[in-house]
C-alpha positions in Angstrom: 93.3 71.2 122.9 95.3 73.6 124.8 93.5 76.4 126.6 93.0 79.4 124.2 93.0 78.3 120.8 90.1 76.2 119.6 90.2 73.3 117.3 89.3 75.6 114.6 91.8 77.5 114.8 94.4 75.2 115.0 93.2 73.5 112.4 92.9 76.8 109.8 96.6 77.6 111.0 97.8 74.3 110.3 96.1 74.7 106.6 98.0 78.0 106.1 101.1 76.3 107.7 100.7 73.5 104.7 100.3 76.1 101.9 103.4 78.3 103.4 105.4 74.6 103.6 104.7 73.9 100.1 105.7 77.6 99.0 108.8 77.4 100.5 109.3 73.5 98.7 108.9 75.2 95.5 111.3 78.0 96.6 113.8 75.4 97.5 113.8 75.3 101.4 113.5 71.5 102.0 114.1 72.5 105.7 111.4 75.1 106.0 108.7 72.9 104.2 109.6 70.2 106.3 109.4 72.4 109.7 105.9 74.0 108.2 104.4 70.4 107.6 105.3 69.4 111.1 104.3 72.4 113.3 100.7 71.6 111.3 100.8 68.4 111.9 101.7 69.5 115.8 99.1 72.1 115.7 96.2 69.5 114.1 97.4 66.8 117.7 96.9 69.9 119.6 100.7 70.0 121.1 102.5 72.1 122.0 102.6 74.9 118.9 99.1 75.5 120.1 101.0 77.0 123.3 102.8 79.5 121.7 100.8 80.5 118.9 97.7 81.0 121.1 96.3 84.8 119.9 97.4 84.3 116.8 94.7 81.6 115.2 93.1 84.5 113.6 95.6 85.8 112.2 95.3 86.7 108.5 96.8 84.0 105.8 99.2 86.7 103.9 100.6 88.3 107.3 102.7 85.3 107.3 102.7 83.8 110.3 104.3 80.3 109.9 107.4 82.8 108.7 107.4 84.4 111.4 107.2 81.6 113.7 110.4 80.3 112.2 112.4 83.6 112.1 111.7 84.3 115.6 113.6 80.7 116.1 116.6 81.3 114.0 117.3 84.4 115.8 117.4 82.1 118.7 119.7 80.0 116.8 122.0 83.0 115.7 122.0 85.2 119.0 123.3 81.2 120.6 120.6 80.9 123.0 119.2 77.8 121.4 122.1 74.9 121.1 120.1 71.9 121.0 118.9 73.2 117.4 121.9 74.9 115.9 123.3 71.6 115.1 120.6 71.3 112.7 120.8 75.0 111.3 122.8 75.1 108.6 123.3 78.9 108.7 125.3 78.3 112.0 127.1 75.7 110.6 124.4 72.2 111.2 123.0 69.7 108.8 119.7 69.8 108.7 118.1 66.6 109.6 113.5 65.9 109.4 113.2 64.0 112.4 116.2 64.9 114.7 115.2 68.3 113.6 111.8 68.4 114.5 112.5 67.2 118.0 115.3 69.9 118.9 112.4 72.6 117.4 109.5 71.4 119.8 111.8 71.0 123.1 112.9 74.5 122.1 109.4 75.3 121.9 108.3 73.9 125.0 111.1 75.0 126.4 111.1 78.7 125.6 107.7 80.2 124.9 108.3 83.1 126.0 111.7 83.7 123.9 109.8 82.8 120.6 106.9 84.5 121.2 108.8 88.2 121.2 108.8 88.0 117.7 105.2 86.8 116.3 104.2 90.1 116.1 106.6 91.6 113.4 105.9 91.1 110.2 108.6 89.3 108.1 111.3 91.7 107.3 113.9 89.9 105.0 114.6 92.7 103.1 115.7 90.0 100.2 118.2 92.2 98.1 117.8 89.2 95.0 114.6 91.2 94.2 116.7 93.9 93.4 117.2 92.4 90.3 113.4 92.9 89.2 113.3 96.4 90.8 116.7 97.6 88.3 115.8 96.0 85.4 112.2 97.9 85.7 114.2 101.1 85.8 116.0 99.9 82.9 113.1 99.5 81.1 111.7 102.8 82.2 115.1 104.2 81.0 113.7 103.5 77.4 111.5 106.3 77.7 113.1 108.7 80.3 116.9 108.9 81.1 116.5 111.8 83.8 118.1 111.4 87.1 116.1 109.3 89.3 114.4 110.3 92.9 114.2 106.6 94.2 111.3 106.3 96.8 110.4 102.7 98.6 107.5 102.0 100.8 108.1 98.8 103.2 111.7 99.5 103.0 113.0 97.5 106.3 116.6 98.2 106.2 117.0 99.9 103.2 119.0 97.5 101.3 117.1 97.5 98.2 117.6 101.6 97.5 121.1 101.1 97.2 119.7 98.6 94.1 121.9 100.6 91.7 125.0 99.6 93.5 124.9 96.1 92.9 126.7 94.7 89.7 124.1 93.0 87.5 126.4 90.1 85.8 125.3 88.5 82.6 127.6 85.4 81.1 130.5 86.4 82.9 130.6 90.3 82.5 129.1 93.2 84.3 126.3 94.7 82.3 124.9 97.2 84.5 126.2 98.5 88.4 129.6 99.4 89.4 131.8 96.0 88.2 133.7 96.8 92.2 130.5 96.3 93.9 130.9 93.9 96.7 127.6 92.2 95.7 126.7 90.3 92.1 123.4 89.3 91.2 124.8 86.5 88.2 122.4 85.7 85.5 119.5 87.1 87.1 117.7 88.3 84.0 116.0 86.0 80.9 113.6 86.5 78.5 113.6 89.8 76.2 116.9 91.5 77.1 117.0 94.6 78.8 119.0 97.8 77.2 122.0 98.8 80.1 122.0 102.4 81.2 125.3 102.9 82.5 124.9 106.6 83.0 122.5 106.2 85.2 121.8 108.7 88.1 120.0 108.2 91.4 120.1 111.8 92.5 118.2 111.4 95.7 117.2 107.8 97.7 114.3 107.8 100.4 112.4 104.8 102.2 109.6 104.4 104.6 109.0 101.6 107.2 106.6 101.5 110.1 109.4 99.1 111.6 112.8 100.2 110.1 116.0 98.2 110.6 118.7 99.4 111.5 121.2 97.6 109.4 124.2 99.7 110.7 124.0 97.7 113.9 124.6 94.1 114.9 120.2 94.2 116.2 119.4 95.3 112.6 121.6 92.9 111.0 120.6 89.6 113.3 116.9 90.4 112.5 117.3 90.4 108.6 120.0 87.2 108.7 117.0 86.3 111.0 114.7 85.7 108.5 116.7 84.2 105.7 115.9 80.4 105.6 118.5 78.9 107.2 119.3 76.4 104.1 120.0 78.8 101.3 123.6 79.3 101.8 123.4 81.9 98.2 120.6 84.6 100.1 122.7 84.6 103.3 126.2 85.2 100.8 123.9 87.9 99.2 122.7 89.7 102.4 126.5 89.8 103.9 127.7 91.7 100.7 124.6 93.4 101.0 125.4 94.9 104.2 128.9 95.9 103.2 127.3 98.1 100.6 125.1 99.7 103.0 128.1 100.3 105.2 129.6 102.7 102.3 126.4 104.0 100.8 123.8 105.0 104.7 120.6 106.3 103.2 117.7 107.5 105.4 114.7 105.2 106.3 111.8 107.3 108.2 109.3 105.5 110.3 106.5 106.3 108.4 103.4 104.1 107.2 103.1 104.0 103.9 99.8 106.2 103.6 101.6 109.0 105.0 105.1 108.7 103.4 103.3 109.2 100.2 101.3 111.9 100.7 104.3 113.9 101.6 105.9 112.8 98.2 106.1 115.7 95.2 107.3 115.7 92.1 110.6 117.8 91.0 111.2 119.2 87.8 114.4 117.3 85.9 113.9 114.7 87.6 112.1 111.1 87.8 110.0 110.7 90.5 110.4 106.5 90.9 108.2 104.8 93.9 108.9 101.5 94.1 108.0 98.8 96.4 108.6 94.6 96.5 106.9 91.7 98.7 104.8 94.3 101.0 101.6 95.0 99.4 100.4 91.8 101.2 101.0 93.7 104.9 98.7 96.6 104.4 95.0 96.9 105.3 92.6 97.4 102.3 91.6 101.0 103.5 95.7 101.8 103.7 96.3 100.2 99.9 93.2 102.2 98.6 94.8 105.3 100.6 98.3 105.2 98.6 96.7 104.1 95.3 94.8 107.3 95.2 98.0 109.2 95.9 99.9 107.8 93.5 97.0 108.5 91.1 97.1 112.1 92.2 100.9 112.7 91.4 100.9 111.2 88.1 97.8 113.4 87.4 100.4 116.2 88.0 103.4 114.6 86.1 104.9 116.4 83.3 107.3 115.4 80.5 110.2 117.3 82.2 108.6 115.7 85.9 108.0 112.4 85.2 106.5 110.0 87.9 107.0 106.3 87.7 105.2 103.3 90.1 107.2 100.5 89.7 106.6 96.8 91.9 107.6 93.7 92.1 104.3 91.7 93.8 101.9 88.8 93.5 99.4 90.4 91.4 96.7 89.7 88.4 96.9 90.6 84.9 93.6 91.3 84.8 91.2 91.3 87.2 89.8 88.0 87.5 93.1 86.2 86.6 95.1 84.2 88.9 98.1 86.1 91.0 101.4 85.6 89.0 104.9 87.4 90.9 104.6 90.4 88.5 106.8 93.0 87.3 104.6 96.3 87.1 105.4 99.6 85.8 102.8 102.6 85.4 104.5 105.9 84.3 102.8 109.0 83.6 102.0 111.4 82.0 99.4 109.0 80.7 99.9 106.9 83.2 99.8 103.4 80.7 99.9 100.2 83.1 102.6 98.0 81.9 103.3 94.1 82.5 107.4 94.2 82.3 107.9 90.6 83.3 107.3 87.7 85.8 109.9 87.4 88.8 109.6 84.4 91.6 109.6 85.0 95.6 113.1 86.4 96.0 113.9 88.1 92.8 115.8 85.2 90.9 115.9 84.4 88.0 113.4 87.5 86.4 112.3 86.9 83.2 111.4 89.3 81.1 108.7 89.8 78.5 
């Protein structure tokens, strides 16, 4: 076993390796499940993944770390500086291939700790805009009780793709049905289940995020580390994220580098308005004691909505119905006054197809 990281630790990474590998099976990346199951069965042999992951065994399960692993290669792959495996990427062009695969992905490991490494320590920042589609259709639903222009708030925001949500087209069997029917980018038959009443009127009168790591998607750095962490074999997210970005090109918005803690407590309600705070795929990343710190906030503002100030917590997260169920990928919307928890519908890992209940 390679100095550093102890059999037991290489052995509980591989296990979270094998539950990421089978997550990403079921969220159709072949390529990623098949990477996932062969850096833990590198790990378990004690090669050379034990190098570069040594000070990371401890790491906890939902910070994500076989994810990281890999996006911290693909940039490699995108920025050129890894050849050997971009024949194999098929977001530079490759066919992806198990075994040849696998052995251009350890060289390049043994090759270039150091290079991977830079990356292990950011969390995963894909900033999937397909989740988008849960996040509108909650305001739509929310529309069914208040149609007041919207002060749209996001915690975790990365780039900021997802606050320009209402500038996406929303396409149901072949025609627009909510969104601007010019927008460069068209979620298509995202929504199922109970359908969901359009608001075309409505009005996003201000757009804020927070990030303790924004992206800058206006520059080529921002936009390699989001294309970064798209899995390499979904051709559809890495067609979404391009229009993506040419909607954030005509519509900037402001992300602050702010933890989310803080970023709430500065939030206050205005009158005329509602006060949205939405968030998707980034509850996992914050400490218990930073989770029980915005959960009081929030608790605090819609102790001080009103009927003509409105406050809405809307999300998009593996959560439980109640508390001793099993995590589903929940749609959640609590709006006060009264501040009624409700279950809008079930979504998957990036946002499509939502269903809703």
């Amino acid at each position: 076993m390679t100095a550093g990281m102890s059999r037991e630790g290489a052995a509980r990474t591989a296990r979270l390796f094998r539950d990421q590998a089978g997550a990403c099976e079921r969220l159709g990346s072949p390529m990623y499940a098949e990477l996932l199951g062969r850096l833990a069965d590198d790990l378990e042999a004690g090669g050379v993944t034990c190098t570069v992951l040594t000070g990371h065994e401890d790491d906890p399960g939902p910070s994500g770390l076989g994810l990281r692993l890999l996006g911290s290669v693909h940039r490699l792959v995108l920025e050129r500086r890894a050849s050997g495996l971009a024949t194999f990427y098929p977001s530079v062009g490759g066919t992806w291939e198990p075994a040849g695969g696998w052995r251009a992905f350890e060289a390049l490991l043994g090759q270039e700790p150091d290079a991977v490494r830079e990356w292990l320590d950011r969390p995963p920042q894909t900033n999937e805009v397909g989740r988008a589609a849960a996040l509108v259709g909650g305001l739509l639903r929310l529309g069914e009780t208040y149609r007041l222009p919207v002060r749209l708030l996001e915690i975790g925001s990365s780039g900021g793709l997802n606050l320009r949500a209402d500038r996406f087209a929303y396409e149901m069997d072949g025609a627009v049905v909510q969104g601007p029917a010019d927008s460069p980018l068209r979620l298509v038959d995202a929504w199922r289940g109970t359908p969901l009443e359009p608001w075309p009127d409505l009005q996003v009168a201000e757009r804020l995020g927070s990030d303790p790591m924004p992206v800058d998607v206006g520059t080529p750095e921002g936009r390699l580390l989001l294309t970064a962490y798209v899995w390499p074999d979904q051709h559809e997210r890495h067609e979404r994220l391009r229009h993506a970005f040419a909607v954030a090109a005509a519509h900037p918005v402001e992300v602050r580098r702010r933890d989310a803690a803080s970023f709430v407590r500065d939030v206050a309600l205005v009158d005329g308005t509602t006060t949205v705070l939405w968030h998707s795929v980034m509850w996992q990343y914050l400490g218990e004691q930073e989770q029980a710190e915005v959960t009081a906030t929030l608790d605090r503002l819609g102790a001080a909505a009103t009927e003509s100030a409105p406050f809405a917590h809307l999300f998009a997260e593996p959560t439980r119905r109640t508390p001793g169920a099993d995590h589903e990928f929940l749609v959640v919307l609590r709006l006060w006054p009264g501040g009624d928890r409700r279950i809008l519908g079930t979504t998957v890992g990036h946002g499509l197809p939502t269903t809703w209940e």
